[in-house]
TIVEX-157397 format. One record per residue (C-alpha): residue in three letters; x, y, z. Coordinates in steps of 0.001 Angstrom, whole numbers, padded with zeros to 6 digits, always signed. Layout:
REM residues N
alaXYZ
...
END
This chain:
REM residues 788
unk+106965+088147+112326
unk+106198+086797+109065
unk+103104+088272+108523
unk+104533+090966+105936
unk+107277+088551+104890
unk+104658+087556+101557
unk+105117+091564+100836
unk+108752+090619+099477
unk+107487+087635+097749
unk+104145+088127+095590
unk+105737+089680+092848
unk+104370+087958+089877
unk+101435+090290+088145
unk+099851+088854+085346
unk+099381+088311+081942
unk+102032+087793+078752
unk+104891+089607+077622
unk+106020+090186+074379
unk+109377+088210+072631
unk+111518+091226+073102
unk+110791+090709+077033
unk+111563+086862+076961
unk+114988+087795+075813
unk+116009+089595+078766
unk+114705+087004+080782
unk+117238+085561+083249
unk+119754+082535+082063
unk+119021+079688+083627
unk+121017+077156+085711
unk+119391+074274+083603
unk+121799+071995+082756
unk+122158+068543+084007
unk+124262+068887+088118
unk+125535+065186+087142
unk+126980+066468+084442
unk+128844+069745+085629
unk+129663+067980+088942
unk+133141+069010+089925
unk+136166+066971+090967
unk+138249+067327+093651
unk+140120+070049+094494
unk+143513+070610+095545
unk+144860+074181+096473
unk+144598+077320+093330
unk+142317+075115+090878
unk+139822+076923+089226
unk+136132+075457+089027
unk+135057+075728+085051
unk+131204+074009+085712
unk+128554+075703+084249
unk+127556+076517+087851
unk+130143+077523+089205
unk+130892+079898+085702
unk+127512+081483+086223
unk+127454+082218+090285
unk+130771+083939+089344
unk+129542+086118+086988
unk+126248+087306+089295
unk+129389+088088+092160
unk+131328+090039+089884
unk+128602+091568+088225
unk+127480+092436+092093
unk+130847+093503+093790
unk+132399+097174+093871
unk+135970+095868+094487
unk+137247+099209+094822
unk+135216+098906+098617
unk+136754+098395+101266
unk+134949+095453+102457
unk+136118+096679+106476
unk+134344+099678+106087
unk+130713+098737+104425
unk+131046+095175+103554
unk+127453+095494+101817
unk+128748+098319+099619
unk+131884+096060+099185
unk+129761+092917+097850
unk+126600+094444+096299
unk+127494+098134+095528
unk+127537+097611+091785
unk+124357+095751+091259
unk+122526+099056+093725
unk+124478+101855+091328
unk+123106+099762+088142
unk+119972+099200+089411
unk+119260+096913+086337
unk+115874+095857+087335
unk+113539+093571+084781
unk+110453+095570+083582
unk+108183+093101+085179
unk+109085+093327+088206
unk+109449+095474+091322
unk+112788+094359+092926
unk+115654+092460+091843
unk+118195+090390+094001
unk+120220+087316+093730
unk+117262+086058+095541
unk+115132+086648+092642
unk+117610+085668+089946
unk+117766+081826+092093
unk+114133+081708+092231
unk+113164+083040+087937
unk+115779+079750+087787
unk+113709+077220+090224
unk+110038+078446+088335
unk+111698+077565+084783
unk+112304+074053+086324
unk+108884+074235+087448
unk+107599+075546+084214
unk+109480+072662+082037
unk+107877+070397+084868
unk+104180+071283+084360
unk+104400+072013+080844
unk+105829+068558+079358
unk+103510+066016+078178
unk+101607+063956+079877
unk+102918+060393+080494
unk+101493+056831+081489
unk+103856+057111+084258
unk+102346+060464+085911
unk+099384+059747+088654
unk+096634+061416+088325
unk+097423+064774+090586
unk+100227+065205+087892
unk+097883+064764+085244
unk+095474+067222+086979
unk+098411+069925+088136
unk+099400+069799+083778
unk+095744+070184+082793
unk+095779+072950+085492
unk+099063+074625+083712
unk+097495+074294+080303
unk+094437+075743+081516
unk+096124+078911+082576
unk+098055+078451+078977
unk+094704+078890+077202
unk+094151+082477+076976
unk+091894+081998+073943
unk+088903+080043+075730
unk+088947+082703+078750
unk+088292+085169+076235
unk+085617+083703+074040
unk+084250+083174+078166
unk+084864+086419+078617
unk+083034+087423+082347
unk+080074+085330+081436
unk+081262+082987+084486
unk+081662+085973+086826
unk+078175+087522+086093
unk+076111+084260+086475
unk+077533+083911+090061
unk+076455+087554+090880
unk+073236+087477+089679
unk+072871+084158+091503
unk+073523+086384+094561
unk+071010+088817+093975
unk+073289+091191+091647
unk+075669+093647+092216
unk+073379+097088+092723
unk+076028+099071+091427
unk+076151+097151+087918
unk+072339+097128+087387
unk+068934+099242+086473
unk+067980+101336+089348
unk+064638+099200+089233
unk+066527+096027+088870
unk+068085+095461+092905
unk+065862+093887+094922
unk+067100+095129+098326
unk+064387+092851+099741
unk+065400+089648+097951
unk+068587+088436+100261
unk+070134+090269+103521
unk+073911+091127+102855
unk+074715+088089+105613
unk+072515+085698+103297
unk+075111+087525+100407
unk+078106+086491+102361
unk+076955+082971+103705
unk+076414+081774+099755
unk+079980+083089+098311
unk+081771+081453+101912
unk+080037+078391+100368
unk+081028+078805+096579
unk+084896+079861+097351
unk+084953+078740+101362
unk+085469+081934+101965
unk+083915+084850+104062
unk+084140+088674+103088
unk+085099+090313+106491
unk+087035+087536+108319
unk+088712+084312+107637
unk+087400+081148+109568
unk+090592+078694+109747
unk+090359+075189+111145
unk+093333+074591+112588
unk+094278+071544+114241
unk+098205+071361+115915
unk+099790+067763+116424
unk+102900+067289+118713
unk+103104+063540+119364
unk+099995+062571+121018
unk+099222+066166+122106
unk+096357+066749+119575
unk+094025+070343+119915
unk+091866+071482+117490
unk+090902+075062+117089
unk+088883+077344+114927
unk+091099+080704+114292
unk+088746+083731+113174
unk+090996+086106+111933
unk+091153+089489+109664
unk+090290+088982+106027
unk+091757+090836+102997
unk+090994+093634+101140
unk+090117+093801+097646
unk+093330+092958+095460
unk+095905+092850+098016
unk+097003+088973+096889
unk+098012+090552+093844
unk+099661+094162+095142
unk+099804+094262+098906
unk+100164+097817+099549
unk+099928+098622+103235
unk+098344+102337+102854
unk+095779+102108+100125
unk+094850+105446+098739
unk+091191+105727+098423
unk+090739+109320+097595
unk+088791+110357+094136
unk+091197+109888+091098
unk+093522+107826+092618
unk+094497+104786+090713
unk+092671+102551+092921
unk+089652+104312+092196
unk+090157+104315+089187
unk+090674+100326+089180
unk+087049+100119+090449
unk+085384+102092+088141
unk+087474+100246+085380
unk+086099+096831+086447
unk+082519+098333+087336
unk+082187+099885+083407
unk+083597+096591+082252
unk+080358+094796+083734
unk+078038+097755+082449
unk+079425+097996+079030
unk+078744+093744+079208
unk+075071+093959+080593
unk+074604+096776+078861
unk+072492+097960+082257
unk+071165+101571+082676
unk+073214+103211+085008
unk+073382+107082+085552
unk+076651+108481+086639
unk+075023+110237+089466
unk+074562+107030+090982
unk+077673+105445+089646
unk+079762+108247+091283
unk+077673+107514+094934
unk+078039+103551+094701
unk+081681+103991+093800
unk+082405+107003+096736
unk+080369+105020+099140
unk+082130+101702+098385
unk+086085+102972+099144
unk+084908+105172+102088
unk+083354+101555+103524
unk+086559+099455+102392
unk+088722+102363+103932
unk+087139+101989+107204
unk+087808+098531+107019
unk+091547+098691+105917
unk+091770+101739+109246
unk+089995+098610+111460
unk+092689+096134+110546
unk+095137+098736+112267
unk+093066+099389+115033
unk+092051+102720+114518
unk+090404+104988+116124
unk+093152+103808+118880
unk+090817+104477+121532
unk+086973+104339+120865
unk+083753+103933+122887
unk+083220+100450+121002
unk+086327+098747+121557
unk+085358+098764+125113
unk+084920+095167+126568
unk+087488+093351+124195
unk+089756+092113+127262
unk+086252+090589+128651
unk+087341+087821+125907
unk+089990+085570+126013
unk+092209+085132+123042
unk+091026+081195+123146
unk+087181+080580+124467
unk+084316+078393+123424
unk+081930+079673+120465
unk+079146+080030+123184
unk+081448+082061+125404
unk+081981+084045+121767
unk+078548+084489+121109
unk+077622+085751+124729
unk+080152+088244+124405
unk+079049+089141+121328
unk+075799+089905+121859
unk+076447+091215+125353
unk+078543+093499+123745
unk+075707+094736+121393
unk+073212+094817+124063
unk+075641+097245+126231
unk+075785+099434+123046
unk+072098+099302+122585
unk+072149+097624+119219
unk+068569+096567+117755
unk+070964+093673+116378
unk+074428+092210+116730
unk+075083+092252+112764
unk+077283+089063+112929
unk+075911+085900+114151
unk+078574+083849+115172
unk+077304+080454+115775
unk+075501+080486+112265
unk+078846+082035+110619
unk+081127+078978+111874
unk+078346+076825+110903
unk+078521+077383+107213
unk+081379+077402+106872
unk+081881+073965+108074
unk+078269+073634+105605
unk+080685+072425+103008
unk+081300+068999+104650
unk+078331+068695+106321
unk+080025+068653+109694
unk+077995+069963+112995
unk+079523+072340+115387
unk+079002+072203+118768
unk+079239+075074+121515
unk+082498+074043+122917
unk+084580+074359+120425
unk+087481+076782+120578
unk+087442+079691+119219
unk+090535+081908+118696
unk+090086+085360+118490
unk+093481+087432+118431
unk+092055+090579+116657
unk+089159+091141+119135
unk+089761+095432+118624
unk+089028+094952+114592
unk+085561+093164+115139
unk+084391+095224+117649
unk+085303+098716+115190
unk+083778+095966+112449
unk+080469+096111+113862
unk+080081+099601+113966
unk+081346+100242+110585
unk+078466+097644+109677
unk+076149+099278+111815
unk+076660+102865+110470
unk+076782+101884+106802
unk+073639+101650+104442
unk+072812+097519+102826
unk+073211+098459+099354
unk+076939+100005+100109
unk+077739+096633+102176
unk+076337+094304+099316
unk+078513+096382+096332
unk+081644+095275+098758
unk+080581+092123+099055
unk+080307+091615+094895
unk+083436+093552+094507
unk+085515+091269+096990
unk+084389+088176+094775
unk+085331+089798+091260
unk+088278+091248+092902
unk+089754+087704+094183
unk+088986+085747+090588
unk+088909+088799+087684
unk+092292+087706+087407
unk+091734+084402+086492
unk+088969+085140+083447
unk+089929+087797+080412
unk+092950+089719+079168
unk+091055+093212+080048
unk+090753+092357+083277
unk+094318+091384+083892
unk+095027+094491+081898
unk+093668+096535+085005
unk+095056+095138+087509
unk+098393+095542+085934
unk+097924+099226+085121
unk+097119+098719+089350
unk+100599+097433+089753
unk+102146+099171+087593
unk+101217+102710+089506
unk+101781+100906+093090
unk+105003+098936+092925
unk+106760+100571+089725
unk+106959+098122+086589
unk+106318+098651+083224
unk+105498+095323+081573
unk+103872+092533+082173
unk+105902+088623+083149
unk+105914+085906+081042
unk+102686+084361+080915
unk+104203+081056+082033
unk+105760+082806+084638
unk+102352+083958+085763
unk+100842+080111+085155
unk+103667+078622+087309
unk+102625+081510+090240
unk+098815+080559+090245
unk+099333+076710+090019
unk+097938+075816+093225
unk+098479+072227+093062
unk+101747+072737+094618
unk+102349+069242+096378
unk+101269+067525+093028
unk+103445+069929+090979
unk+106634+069486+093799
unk+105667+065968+093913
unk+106911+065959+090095
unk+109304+068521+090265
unk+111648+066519+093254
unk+111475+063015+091321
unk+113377+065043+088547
unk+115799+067328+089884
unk+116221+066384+093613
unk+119090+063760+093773
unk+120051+061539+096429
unk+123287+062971+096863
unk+122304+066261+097010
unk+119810+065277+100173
unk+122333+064030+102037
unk+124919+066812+101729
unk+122384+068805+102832
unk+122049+066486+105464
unk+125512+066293+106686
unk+125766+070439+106216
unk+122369+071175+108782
unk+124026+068876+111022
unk+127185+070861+111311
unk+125711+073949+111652
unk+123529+072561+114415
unk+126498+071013+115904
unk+128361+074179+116145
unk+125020+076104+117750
unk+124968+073150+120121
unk+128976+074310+121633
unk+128100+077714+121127
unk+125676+076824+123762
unk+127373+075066+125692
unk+130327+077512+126285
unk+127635+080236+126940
unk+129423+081435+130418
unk+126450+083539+131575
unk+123603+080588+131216
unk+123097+078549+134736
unk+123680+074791+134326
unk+119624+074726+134588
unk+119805+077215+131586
unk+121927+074842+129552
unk+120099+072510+130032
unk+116857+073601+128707
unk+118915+075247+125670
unk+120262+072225+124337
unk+117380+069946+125336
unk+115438+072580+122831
unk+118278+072253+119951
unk+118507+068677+120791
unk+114160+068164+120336
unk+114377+070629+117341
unk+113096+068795+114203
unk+114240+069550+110627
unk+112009+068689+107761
unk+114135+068932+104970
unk+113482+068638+101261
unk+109822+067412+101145
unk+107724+065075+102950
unk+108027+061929+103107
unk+104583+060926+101735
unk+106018+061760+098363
unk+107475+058682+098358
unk+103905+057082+098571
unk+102248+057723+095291
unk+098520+056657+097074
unk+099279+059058+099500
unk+099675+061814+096816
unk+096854+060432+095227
unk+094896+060338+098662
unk+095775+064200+099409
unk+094177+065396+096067
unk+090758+062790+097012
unk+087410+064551+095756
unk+089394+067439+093934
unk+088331+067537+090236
unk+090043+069979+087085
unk+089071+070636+084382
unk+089852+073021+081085
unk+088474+075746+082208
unk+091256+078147+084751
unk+088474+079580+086331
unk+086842+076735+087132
unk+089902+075154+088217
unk+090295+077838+090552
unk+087151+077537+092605
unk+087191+073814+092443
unk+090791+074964+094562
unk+089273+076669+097090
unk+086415+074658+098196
unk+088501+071827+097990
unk+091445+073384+100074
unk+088948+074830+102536
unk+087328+070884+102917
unk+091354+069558+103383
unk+091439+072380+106131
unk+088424+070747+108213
unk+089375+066779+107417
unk+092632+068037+109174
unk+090697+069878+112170
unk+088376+066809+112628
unk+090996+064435+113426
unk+092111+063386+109407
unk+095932+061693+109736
unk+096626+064039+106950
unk+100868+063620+106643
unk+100936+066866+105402
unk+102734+068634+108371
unk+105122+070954+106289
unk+104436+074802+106851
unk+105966+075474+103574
unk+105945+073281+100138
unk+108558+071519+098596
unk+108596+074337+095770
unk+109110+077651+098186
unk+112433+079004+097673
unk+112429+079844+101591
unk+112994+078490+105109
unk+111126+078571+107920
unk+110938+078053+112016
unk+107891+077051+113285
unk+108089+077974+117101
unk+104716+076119+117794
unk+106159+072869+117295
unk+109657+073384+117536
unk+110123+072626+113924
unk+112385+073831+110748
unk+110678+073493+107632
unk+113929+073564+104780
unk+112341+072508+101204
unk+114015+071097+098364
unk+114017+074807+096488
unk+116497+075374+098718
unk+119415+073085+097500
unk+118885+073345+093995
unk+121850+074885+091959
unk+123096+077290+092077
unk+122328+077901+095721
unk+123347+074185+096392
unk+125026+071462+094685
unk+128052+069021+094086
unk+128984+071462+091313
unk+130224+074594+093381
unk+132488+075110+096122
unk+131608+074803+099460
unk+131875+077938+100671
unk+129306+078825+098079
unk+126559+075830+099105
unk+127523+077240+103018
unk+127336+081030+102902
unk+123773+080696+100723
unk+122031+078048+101461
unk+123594+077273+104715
unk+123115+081065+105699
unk+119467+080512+105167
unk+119521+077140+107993
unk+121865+079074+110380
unk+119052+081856+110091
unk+116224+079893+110694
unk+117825+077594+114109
unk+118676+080913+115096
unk+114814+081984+115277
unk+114665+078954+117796
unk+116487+081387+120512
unk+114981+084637+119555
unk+113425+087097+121415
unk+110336+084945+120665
unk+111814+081789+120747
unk+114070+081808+124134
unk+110280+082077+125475
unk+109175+078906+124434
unk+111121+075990+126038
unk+111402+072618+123420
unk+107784+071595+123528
unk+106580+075098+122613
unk+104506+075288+125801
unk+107056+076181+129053
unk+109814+079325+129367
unk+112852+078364+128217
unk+114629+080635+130628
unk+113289+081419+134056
unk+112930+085395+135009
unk+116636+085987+135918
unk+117921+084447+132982
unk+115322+086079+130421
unk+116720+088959+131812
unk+120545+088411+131072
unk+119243+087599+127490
unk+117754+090671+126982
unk+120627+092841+128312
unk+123252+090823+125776
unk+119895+091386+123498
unk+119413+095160+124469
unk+123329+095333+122422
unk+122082+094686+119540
unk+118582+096789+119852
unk+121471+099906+120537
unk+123608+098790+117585
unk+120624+098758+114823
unk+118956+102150+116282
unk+122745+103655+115231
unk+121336+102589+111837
unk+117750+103327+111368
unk+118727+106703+112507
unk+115588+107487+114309
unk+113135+106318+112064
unk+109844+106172+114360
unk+107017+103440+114666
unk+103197+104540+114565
unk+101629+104068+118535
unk+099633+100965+117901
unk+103045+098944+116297
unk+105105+100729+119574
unk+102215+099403+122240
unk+102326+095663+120535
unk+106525+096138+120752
unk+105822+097670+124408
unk+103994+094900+125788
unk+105683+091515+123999
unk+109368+093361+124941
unk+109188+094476+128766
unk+112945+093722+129595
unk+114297+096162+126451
unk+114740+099434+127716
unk+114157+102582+126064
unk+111244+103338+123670
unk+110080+100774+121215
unk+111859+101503+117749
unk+112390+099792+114218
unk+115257+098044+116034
unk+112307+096476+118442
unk+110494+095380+115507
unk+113239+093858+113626
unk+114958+092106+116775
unk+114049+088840+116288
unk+115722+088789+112693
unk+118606+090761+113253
unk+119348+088083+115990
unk+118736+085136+113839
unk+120842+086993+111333
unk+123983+087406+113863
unk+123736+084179+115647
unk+123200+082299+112658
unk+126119+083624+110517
unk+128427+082850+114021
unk+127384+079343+113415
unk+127781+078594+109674
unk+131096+080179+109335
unk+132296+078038+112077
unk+130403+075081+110766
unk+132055+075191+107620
unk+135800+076172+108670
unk+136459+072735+110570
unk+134128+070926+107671
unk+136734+072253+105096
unk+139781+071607+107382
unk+138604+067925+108090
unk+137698+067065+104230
unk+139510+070018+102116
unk+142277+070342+104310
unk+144020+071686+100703
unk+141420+074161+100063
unk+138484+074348+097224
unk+138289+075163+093961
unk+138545+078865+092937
unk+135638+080506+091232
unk+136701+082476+088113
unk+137791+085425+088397
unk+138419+085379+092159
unk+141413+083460+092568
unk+142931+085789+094877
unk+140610+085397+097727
unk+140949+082859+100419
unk+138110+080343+100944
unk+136766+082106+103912
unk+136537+085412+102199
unk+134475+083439+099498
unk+132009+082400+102231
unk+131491+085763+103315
unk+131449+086823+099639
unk+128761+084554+098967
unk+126807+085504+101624
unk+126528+088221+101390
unk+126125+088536+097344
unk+122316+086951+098814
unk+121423+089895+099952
unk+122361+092326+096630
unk+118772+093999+095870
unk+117344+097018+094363
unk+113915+098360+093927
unk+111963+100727+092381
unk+110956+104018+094530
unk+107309+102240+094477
unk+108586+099267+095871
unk+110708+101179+098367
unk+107799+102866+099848
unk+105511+100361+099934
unk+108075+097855+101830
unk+108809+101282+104701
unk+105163+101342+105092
unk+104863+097857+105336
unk+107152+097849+108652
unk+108800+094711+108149
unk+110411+092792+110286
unk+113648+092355+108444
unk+116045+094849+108611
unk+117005+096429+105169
unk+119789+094392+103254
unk+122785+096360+104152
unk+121754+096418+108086
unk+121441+092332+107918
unk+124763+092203+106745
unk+126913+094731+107835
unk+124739+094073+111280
unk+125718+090352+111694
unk+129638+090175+109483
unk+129947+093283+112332
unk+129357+091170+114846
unk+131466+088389+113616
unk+134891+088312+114798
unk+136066+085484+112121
unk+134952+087890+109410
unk+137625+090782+110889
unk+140070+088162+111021
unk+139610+087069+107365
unk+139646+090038+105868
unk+142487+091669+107566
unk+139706+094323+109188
unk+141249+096930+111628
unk+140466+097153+115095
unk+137839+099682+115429
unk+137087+099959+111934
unk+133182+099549+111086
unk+133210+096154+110359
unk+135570+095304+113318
unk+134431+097391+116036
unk+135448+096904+119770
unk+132404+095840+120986
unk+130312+093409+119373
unk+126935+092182+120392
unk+127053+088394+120615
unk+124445+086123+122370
unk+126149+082909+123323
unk+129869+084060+122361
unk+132270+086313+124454
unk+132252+089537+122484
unk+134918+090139+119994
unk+136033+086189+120068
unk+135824+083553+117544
unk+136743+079628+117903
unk+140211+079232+117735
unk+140390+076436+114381
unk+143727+075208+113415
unk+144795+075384+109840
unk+146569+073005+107431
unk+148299+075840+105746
unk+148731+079680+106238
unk+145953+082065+105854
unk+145898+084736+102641
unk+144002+087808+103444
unk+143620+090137+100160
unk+141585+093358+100340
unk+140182+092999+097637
unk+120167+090974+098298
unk+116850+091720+100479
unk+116636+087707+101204
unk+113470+087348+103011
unk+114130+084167+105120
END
């Protein structure tokens, strides 16, 4: 489910941007928290921090209060910032979301660009050199693609680039091609070999994933349906980068030939974008791929490999597994025995992989192979090159300028533990840690009775519930290696950086890709985080059972001492009730709390689903029909057996929509008897909205996260994408809907949209909220795509 979730995310581009662009650049939540941290509050105060001033002005710059927040209560708090549509030039969407996170990368940015100091250790000192690197746009020019072209011709050249008499196509095979760059950058050009190695306690299984590679320049601008056709700007990118090299080597190349390397090249890269979706659905040489289990041995890989090829009467099996896996692990010098596992989820892409190999002529194969490389690091080398892939972006996801170039520095630092590492010893506090603390636990405590007064769960059911909740780890903040500056020191071992960005960048890989096997081959590595201490994001891991909530996460204004409550609650706490939610998901009430048994046995699975199959009704009211191509309604077919009906966007977007309801029925509830037991007077009152009750301001706040607008581009690329989120105003009209303390807060109607009759609720009686008794009388006034 969070395989398009990076879609929403990669949205820096490249390159520098002129003054007049820095001075629309967001206002930052810089100043000191100890200094703006607010006092107190008894009942009708007004909070005057610098926080608490500037969250107030995003709401009301957000919020069409002429709404009636019981009819559309997205319209209510983000109908404004949609009709304005004031989005940067530089970038493709804008959100609260995105507004948090420009703050959290200046941090970064003042972080990595200071001076170095006798104090830093030496991955500090590296991560700055790194920054400064990326800084240094004069040496990549005087470079220029010098760098690039000595690793091509050290690869026998890229045909398309040279004199017709020039290419050898004796001098290496296209596998020999592939083997060298895997070696150079540790990676392959048509799959991805990932050691993976899972620990739970003393459960310990390594692994060796093979999994679908990708395309050409889809880090950068991951559009789903690539347009290959003649003219087309992505054709146009390639024959951009191709002159580039032919104006430099100043090689004899007629445009007959140009025009056939160039045609062949996309119709072989749009073959292999068609295999990633398993098309042709049904073919003659995706036969056999069931004959495989998902996890085997590399012999049992290779003999159905080649048994494969011999059944399709193949004078060769094109990939050789057993040699591929081996040089990979080349880089450490590690030997790879025969029974080692091999996972193999996409066995219907490398069976159509074969015979697009098969069918397609060595010289095509090898310009791919070239063009992959220059693709993943032309970026990285002179401001032409970045110029094309922004004219790229600029056609595919709708801006018109270019980011800050530190904004772009801060996006390719790849250092990140060394960079968080620095970035938590100066702005994450103590304090703030442990209200973050006490605010997961009371949001974990209120899941836990919502549990517990589940009616329809056996005892057995309970049981197995809470033992799961009970088991369920948080990792919050960052790791606690950070504290051990040899340990930081230790993770960076053998890594070296230099001047040079490009450099820097390889170094990266092969160095990342060597981490990756120390892990698989037994390394105590303490690095068990799924995301870094810098990713604005939560996530739940179901493998392990595990909630990964970094310190990006309670940084101001999302979290802090300095705002209200009901502000640190319905944002950041939204985001925790979200992610414990994914722990009893479609997905997750599968896998019981060591990630290995059913949670539920068959009858209960199948009370789940029918409370489930309420809210798969409710979101197809919104999505209006919207269809699903076959493969994406098979996939939904098969993981789903106990929906009914036919597989639909509300299929696909399940598992959010009920970490979105069940998660927002927890925080509210968490923070209502938190306020009543330590603000029994109420909180402060943001300005501006002192006529709304604290309550209202938690749902205010909540849903001001999801406020986000895009440009057409963007739109189209994110419905092709088929994500697994529901659009912003489904996630939260879907889950306040189902909320019966949001009705009762804002005064909503029986039967009006956001207060309908029957709500879809998994561990709650529909259309019932905890009864919470109040220190003083209620006021009830009528007064952005987050991708967690």
């Amino acid at each position: 489910m969070a395989g398009v979730k990076e879609l929403l995310i990669v949205l820096a581009i490249l390159s520098s941007v002129s003054s007049r662009h820095r001075r629309k650049f967001p206002r930052p939540w810089l100043e000191d928290p100890e200094e703006n941290e607010i006092p107190g509050a008894s009942g009708g105060e007004v909070c005057d921090s610098n926080d608490c001033r500037q969250i107030s002005s995003l709401f009301s710059e957000s919020m069409n209060l002429s709404a009636d927040p019981c009819k559309n209560f997205y319209e209510f708090s983000c109908g404004n910032w949609v009709a304005k549509k004031k989005i940067p030039p530089y970038e493709p969407s804008w959100s609260h979301y995105r507004v948090f996170y420009y703050t959290l990368q200046q941090r970064i940015r003042d972080t990595l660009q200071s001076e170095p100091s006798p104090e830093d250790i030496l991955p500090v000192r590296q991560a700055k050199k790194w920054f400064r690197s990326c800084m240094d746009s004069e040496t990549r020019e005087a470079r220029g693609i010098r760098p690039l072209e000595s690793i091509i011709m050290q690869n026998g050249g890229w045909p398309m680039i040279m004199d017709a008499e020039e290419w050898n196509d004796d001098d290496l095979s296209w596998q020999e091609i592939e083997a060298n760059y895997a070696r150079l950058m540790g990676e392959f050009t048509f799959y991805d070999i990932i050691p993976s190695r899972q620990m739970r306690d003393d459960d310990s299984q390594g692994k060796i994933l093979i999994a679908t590679p990708d395309i050409p320049l889809m880090k950068n601008i991951p559009v789903e349906n690539r347009n290959y056709t003649a003219g087309a700007i992505y054709e146009q990118t390639l024959r951009s980068v191709v002159q580039l090299f032919i104006d430099h080597t100043k090689a004899d190349v007629s445009e007959e030939q140009l025009e056939n390397d160039i045609t062949n090249l996309l119709k072989f890269e749009k073959s292999i974008s068609e295999a990633f979706k398993g098309k042709p659905w049904k073919s003659k040489d995706t036969a056999g791929e069931e004959d495989l289990d998902d996890d085997s041995s590399l012999d049992s890989l290779v003999e159905w490999w080649n048994a494969r090829a011999k059944s399709m009467k193949e004078p060769e099996a094109q990939i050789d597994w057993r040699s591929v896996i081996q040089q990979f692990f080349d880089i450490t010098n590690t030997k790879i025995n025969g029974d080692v596992t091999i996972s193999i989820s996409e066995k219907r892409y490398f069976l159509l992989l074969r015979r697009i190999l098969r069918s397609t002529d060595k010289r095509t194969i090898v310009n791919y192979i070239h063009w992959k490389f220059v693709s993943r690091y032309m970026g990285y080398t002179t401001k032409k090159l970045e110029e094309i892939i922004f004219n790229l972006a600029k056609n595919e996801i709708g801006i018109t300028a270019r980011p800050p170039k530190w904004f772009e520095c801060v996006e390719k630092m790849e250092m990140t533990n060394a960079a968080a590492y620095a970035f938590v010893n100066k702005y994450y506090q103590e304090k703030t840690a442990k209200a973050a603390t006490e605010m997961m636990k009371n949001i974990k405590a209120e899941l836990k009775h919502q549990i517990k007064s589940a009616e329809w769960l056996t005892p057995e059911a309970r049981e197995s519930a809470l033992e799961k909740l009970e088991n369920m780890k948080t990792l919050m903040g960052f790791p606690d290696w950070y504290k051990n500056t040899t340990a930081v020191v230790n993770y960076y071992k053998g890594l070296t950086i230099g001047n040079e960005l490009l450099d820097n960048v390889l170094s990266y890989d092969r160095y990342e890709k060597k981490l990756a096997i120390r892990k698989f081959l037994g390394y105590k590595d303490p690095d068990t985080w799924h995301l870094n201490a810098l990713a604005l994001n939560a996530v739940y891991r179901f493998d392990i059972n595990t909630l990964d909530v970094p310190a990006a996460d309670f940084q101001p204004p999302i979290f802090g001492h300095n705002v209200p409550d009901y502000v640190n609650y319905g944002i950041a706490g939204g985001v925790v009730g979200h992610e414990m939610g994914h722990g009893f998901d479609d997905t997750g009430v599968k896998k019981a709390a060591n990630a290995k048994e059913p949670l539920l046995d068959e009858a209960m699975l199948k009370m789940y689903f029918q409370r489930a199959q309420c809210i798969v009704d409710q979101y197809d009211n919104y999505y209006k029909g919207q269809t699903l191509p076959p493969v994406v309604q098979f996939h939904l077919k098969r993981e789903n057996k106990l929906l009914s009906g036919e597989p639909s966007m509300s299929w696909l977007t399940l598992g959010e929509n009920i970490a979105d309801i069940t998660g927002l029925q927890s925080v509210v509830n968490a923070y209502k008897k938190m306020r009543m037991i330590k603000k029994p007077n109420g909180e402060l009152k943001l300005p501006g909205f002192e006529k709304f009750t604290d309550e209202q301001m938690f749902f205010i706040s909540l849903g001001g996260t999801y406020c986000d607008v895009s440009t057409p581009q963007f739109d189209k690329l994110k419905a092709e994408a088929f994500d697994t989120h529901s659009p912003a105003e489904f996630r939260v009209i879907g889950s306040v809907s189902n909320t019966q303390e949001f009705a009762n807060v804002f005064n909503c109607p029986k039967g009006s949209p956001m207060n309908p009759e029957n709500k879809c609720t998994i561990w709650l009686k529909p259309g019932v909220a905890p009864k919470l008794k109040s220190k003083r009388s209620s006021r009830h006034h009528w007064f952005d795509n987050r991708n967690f």
